[in-house]
VOZA-93241 format. One line per field, with one value per residue (C-alpha): chain; residue in one letter; residue number from 1; x, y, z. Coordinates in steps of 0.5 Angstrom, whole numbers, plus 500, padded with zeros to 3 digits. Example, Ala and Ser with C-alpha at 12.3 -4.5 7.8 and 13.67 -1.06 7.14 Angstrom:
<atoms>
marvo: A/A
sedo: a/s
vodo: 1/2
u: 525/527
v: 491/498
w: 516/514
</atoms>
This chain:
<atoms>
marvo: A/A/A/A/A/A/A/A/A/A/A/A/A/A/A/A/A/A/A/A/A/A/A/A/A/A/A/A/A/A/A/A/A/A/A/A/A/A/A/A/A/A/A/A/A/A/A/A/A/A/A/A/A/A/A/A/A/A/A/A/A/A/A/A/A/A/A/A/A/A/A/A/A/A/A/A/A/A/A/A/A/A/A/A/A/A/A/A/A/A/A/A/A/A/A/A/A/A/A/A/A/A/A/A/A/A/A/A/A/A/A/A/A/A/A/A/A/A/A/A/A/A/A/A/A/A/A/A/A/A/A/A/A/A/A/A/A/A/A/A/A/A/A/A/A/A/A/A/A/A/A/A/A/A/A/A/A/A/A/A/A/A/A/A/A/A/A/A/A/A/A/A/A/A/A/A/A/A/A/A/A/A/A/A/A/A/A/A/A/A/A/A/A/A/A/A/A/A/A/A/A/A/A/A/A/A/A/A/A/A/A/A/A/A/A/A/A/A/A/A/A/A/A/A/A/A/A/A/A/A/A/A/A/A/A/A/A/A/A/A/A/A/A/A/A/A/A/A/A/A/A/A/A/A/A/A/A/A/A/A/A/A/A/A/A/A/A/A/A/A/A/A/A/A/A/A/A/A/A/A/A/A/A/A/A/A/A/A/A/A/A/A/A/A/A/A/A/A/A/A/A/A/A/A/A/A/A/A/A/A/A/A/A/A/A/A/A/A/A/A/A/A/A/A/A/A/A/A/A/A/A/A/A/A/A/A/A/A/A/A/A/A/A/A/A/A/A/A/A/A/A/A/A/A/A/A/A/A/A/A/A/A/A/A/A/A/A/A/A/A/A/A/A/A/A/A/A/A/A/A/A/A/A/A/A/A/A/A/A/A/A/A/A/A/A/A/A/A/A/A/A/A/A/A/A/A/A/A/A/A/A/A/A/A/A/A/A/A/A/A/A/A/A/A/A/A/A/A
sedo: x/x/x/x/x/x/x/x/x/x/x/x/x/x/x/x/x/x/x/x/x/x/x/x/x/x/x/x/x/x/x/x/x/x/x/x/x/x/x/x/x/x/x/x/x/x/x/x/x/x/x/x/x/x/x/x/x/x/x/x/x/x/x/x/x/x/x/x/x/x/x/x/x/x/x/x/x/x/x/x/x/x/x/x/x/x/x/x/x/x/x/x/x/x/x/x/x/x/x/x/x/x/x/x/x/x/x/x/x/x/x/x/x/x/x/x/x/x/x/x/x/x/x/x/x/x/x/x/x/x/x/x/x/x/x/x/x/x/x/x/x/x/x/x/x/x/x/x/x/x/x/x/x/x/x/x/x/x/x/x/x/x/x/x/x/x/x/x/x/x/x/x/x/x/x/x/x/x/x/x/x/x/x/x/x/x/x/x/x/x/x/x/x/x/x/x/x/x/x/x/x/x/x/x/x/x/x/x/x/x/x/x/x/x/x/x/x/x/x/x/x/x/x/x/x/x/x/x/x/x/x/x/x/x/x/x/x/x/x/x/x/x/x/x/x/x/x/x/x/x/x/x/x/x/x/x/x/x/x/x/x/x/x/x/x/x/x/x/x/x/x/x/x/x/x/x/x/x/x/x/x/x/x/x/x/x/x/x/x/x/x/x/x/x/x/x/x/x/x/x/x/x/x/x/x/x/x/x/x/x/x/x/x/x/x/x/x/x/x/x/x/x/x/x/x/x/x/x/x/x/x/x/x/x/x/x/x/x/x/x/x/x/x/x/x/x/x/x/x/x/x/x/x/x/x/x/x/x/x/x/x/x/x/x/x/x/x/x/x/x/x/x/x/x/x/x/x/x/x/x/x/x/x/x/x/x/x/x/x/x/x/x/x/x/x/x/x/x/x/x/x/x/x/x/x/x/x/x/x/x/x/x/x/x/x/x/x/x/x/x/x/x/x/x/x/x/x/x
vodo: 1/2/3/4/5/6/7/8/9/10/11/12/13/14/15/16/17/18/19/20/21/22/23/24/25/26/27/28/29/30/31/32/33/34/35/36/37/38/39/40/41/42/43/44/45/46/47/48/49/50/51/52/53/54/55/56/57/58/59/60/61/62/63/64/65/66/67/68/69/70/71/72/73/74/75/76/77/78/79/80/81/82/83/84/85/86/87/88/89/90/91/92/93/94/95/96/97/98/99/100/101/102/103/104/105/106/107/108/109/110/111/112/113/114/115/116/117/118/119/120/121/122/123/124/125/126/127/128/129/130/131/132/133/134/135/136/137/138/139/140/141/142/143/144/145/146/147/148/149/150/151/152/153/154/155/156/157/158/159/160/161/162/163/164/165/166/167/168/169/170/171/172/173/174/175/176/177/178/179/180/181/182/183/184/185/186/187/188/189/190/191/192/193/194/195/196/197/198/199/200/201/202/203/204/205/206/207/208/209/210/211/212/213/214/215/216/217/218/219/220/221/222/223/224/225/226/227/228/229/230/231/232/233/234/235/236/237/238/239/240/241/242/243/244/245/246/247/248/249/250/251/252/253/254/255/256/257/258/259/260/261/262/263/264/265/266/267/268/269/270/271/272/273/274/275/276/277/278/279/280/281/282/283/284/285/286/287/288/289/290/291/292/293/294/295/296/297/298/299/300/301/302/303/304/305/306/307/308/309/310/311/312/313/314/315/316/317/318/319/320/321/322/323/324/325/326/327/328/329/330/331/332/333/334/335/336/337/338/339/340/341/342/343/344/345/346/347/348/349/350/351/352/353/354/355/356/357/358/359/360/361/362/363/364/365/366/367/368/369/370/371/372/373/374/375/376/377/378/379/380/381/382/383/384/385/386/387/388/389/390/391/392/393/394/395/396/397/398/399/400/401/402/403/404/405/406/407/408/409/410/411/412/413/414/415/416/417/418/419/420/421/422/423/424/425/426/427/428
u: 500/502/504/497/499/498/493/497/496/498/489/487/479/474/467/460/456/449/443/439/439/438/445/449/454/457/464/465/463/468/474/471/472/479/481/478/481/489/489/492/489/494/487/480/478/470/465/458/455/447/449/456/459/460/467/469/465/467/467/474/477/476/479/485/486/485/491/495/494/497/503/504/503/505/499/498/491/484/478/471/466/461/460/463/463/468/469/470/476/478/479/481/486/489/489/491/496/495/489/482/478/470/466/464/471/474/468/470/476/475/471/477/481/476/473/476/472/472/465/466/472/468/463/467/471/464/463/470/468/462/464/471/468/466/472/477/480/483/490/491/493/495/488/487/492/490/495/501/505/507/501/497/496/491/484/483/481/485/487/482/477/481/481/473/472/477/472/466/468/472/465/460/465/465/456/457/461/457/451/454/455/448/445/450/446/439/440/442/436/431/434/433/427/425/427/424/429/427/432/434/438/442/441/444/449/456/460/452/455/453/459/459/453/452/460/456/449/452/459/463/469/467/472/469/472/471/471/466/465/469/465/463/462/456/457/451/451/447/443/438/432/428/420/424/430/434/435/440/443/446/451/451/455/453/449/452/448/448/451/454/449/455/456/447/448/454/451/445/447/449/444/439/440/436/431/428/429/424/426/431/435/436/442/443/447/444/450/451/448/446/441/435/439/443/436/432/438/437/430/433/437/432/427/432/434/427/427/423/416/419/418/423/425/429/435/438/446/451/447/454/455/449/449/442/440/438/437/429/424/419/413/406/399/398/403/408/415/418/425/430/436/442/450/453/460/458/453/448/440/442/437/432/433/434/427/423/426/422/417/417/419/413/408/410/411/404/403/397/395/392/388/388/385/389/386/390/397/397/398/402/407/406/408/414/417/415/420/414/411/414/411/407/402/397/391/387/381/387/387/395/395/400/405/406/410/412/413/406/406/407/401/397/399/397/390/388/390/387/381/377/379/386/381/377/383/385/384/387
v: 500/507/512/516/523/529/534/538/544/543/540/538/539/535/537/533/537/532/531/532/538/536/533/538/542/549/550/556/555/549/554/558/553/551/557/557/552/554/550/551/550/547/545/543/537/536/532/531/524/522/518/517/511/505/505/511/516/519/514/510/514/520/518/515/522/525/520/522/530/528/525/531/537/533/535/532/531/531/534/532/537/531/526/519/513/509/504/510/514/507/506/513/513/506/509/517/514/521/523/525/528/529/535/533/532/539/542/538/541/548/548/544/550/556/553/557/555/549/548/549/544/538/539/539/533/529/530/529/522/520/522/518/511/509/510/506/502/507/506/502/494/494/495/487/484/481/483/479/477/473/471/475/470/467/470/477/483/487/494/496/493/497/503/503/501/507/511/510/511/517/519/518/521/528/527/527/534/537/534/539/545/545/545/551/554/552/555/562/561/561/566/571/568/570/577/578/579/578/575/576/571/572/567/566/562/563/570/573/578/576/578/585/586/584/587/593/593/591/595/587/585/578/576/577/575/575/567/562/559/565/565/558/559/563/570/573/581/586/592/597/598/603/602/595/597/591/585/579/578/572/570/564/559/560/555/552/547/540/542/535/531/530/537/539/534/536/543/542/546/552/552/551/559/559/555/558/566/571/574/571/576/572/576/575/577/581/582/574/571/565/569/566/559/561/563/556/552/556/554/547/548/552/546/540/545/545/553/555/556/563/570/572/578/579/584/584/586/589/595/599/593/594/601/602/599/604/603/601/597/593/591/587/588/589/594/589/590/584/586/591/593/595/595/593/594/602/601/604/603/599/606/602/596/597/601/594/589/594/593/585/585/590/587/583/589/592/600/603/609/609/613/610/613/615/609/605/605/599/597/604/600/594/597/600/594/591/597/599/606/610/618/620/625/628/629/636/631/627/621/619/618/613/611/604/599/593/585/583/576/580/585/579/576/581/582/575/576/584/582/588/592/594/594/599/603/603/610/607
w: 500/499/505/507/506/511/508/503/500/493/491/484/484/482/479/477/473/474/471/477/480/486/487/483/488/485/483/485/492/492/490/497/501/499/499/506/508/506/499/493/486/482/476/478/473/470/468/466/469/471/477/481/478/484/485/483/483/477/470/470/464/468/474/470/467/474/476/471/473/479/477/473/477/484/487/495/496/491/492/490/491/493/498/497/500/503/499/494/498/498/491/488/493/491/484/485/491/495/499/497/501/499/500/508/510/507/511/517/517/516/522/526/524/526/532/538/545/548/545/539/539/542/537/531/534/536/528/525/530/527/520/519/523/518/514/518/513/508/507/514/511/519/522/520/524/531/538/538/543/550/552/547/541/538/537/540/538/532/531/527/532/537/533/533/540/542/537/541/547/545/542/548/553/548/549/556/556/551/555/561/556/553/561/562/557/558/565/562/557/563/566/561/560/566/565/559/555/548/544/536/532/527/521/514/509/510/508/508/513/519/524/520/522/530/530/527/531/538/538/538/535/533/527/521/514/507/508/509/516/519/526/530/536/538/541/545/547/549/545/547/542/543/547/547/552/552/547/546/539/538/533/530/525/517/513/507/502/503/511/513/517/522/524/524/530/533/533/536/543/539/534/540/540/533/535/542/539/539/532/527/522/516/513/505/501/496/491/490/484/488/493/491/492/498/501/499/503/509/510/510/515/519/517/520/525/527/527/521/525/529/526/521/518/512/512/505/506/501/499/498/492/488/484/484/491/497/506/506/509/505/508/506/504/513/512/518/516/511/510/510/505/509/509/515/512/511/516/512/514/521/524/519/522/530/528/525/530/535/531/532/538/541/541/547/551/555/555/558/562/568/573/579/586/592/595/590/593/594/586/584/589/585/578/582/585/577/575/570/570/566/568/574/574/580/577/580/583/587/583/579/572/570/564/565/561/562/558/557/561/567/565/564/570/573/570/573/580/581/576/575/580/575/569/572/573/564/561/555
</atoms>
């Protein structure tokens, strides 16, 4: 057998061009992500087929025309921009004799160079766990020898075998840490819960903008690129919205089309942020050609999430990109805001998008008026406690004109437990 090479930088691609539509992939995209990745392209190799031959992937004479481009130019590993099989790795090696990786590996790996917390990291190492497990036996004719030695011949477990328990174990033992990490969230989850603070998400496919935008909207310094995948790790940070007071923004990992399974499950404690907010910002790119796309594999991925239920709102980005494009809002028939066109690069149009998450957020906020008696002490000392009046007059008949606000659970809370005693006291 050959000997396994380390990733290398020196990559020769490789494209199907299929039929179906459903199982195309996008070249360019491929080129971002070795780019991302930190590969050199030495020469991207295509074809058109219907469906993946079995044992290559690609047609036998195209593989060998690959083999050849290979040996020519020296290159280090190949890229497919696909998902293959083991069996299929197993044969491209042995005939390219240098490593392949697929579409899934080469993501995986770019997440293992971007994560940066002790989450992140367990949870790209969960998924590149249960991604190479199936792929032990590539290139390792060693794997299949049984333990040797005094006392240790004869039937028993092999390498391979080994390898495999080693891998299971190392896996649940990354669940049960994440297991912590995720109750450790879900108790600052309930705490904002029960102060009521809102919270609003940051979606959308990798490179939209999101970290330029949550950098620009909350004064952060999370890093943000021209590459996809730059931010993993979700970053929450407070705001203040007008009539709202304040508001959590959580920034959150980039989808891409066909997201590997794997990573969807490693990633379900910080995607549980997307699910349980109270708004999602589902940050586009409105200079790219494939925004129509990019959108559609979004929904996807909120869909798979569970996610796609909650209130959205469209924030198109890159304004500054486009000639003829300006900051605005666009609403519905109902006149409720539909998406906002903004630049978070020139920060163009974010007074516009502070303005309509208000509006989404404000119907979870009671404002009323009321006009209490002077024997009603006892419930101007609750909405003082509650920290909700907002201005106090004396009218000139005795009575207090009060401006209260506060969250609209609280409010209800209160309507049940004074009844028509409050309600009375509603001027408006």
């Amino acid at each position: 057998m050959f000997d396994r090479y380390e990733a290398g930088e020196q990559a020769i691609l490789v494209h199907v061009d299929f039929t179906d539509e459903g199982a195309r992939e996008d070249l360019a995209e491929l080129r971002m992500l070795v780019s991302s990745a930190g590969a050199n392209v030495l020469s991207v190799m295509t074809c058109r087929r219907s469906n993946p031959q079995p044992k290559f992937f690609i047609g036998t004479g195209k593989a060998q025309e690959v083999a050849m481009e290979v040996k020519n130019l020296g290159a280090d590993v190949v890229i497919f921009n696909h998902a293959l099989t083991p069996a299929q790795e197993r044969n491209l090696e042995r005939l390219f004799e240098c490593r392949v990786l697929d579409r899934t590996t080469l993501i995986l790996d770019i997440f293992a160079q971007r994560a940066r917390t002790h989450e992140g990291k367990l949870q790209v190492e969960l998924a590149q766990l249960r991604h190479i497990s199936s792929r032990l036996v590539r290139g390792w004719t060693h794997l299949e020898r049984q333990k040797g030695g005094i006392g240790l011949r004869g039937p028993g477990e092999t390498q391979l075998e080994t390898d495999r328990r080693l891998i299971r174990e190392r896996i649940t033992n990354i669940l049960k840490r994440l297991d912590k990490v995720e109750k450790q969230r879900e108790q600052g989850r309930r705490a904002r819960i029960r102060n009521e603070i809102p919270v609003v998400s940051l979606v959308g496919y990798t490179n939209a903008g999101k970290s330029t935008l949550f950098n620009r909207l909350t004064q952060s310094d999370v890093y943000a690129a021209d590459q996809l995948f730059a931010t993993l790790d979700p970053t929450l940070r407070r705001i203040q919205v007008e009539d709202i007071g304040t508001v959590i923004m959580a920034d959150t990992v980039g989808f891409i089309r066909h997201l590997p399974h794997d990573l969807v499950a490693a990633f379900k404690a910080t995607l549980q942020e997307t699910r349980e907010a109270d708004l999602q910002l589902h940050v586009i790119d409105c200079a790219d050609e494939r925004l129509q796309d990019n959108v559609a594999q979004v929904e996807l991925v909120l869909e798979e999430i569970e996610a796609n239920e909650l209130p959205q709102l469209l924030v198109y980005n890159k304004v500054d990109m486009l000639p003829d494009a300006a900051p605005r809002v666009e609403r519905d028939d109902s006149g409720r805001p539909r998406a906002v066109w903004v630049s978070a690069l020139t920060g163009e149009g974010l007074e516009l998008l502070l303005q309509v998450i208000g509006e989404f957020l404000l119907p979870g906020i009671a404002q009323h008026r009321l006009e209490l008696p002077p024997s009603a002490g006892r419930l101007r000392s609750l909405f003082y406690q509650m920290k909700a009046i907002q201005s106090e007059q004396i009218t000139e008949h005795g009575s207090l004109l009060l401006a209260i606000r506060m969250p609209q659970s609280d409010w209800n809370r209160l309507l049940k437990q004074e009844g028509e005693a409050l309600s009375a006291f509603i001027v408006s």
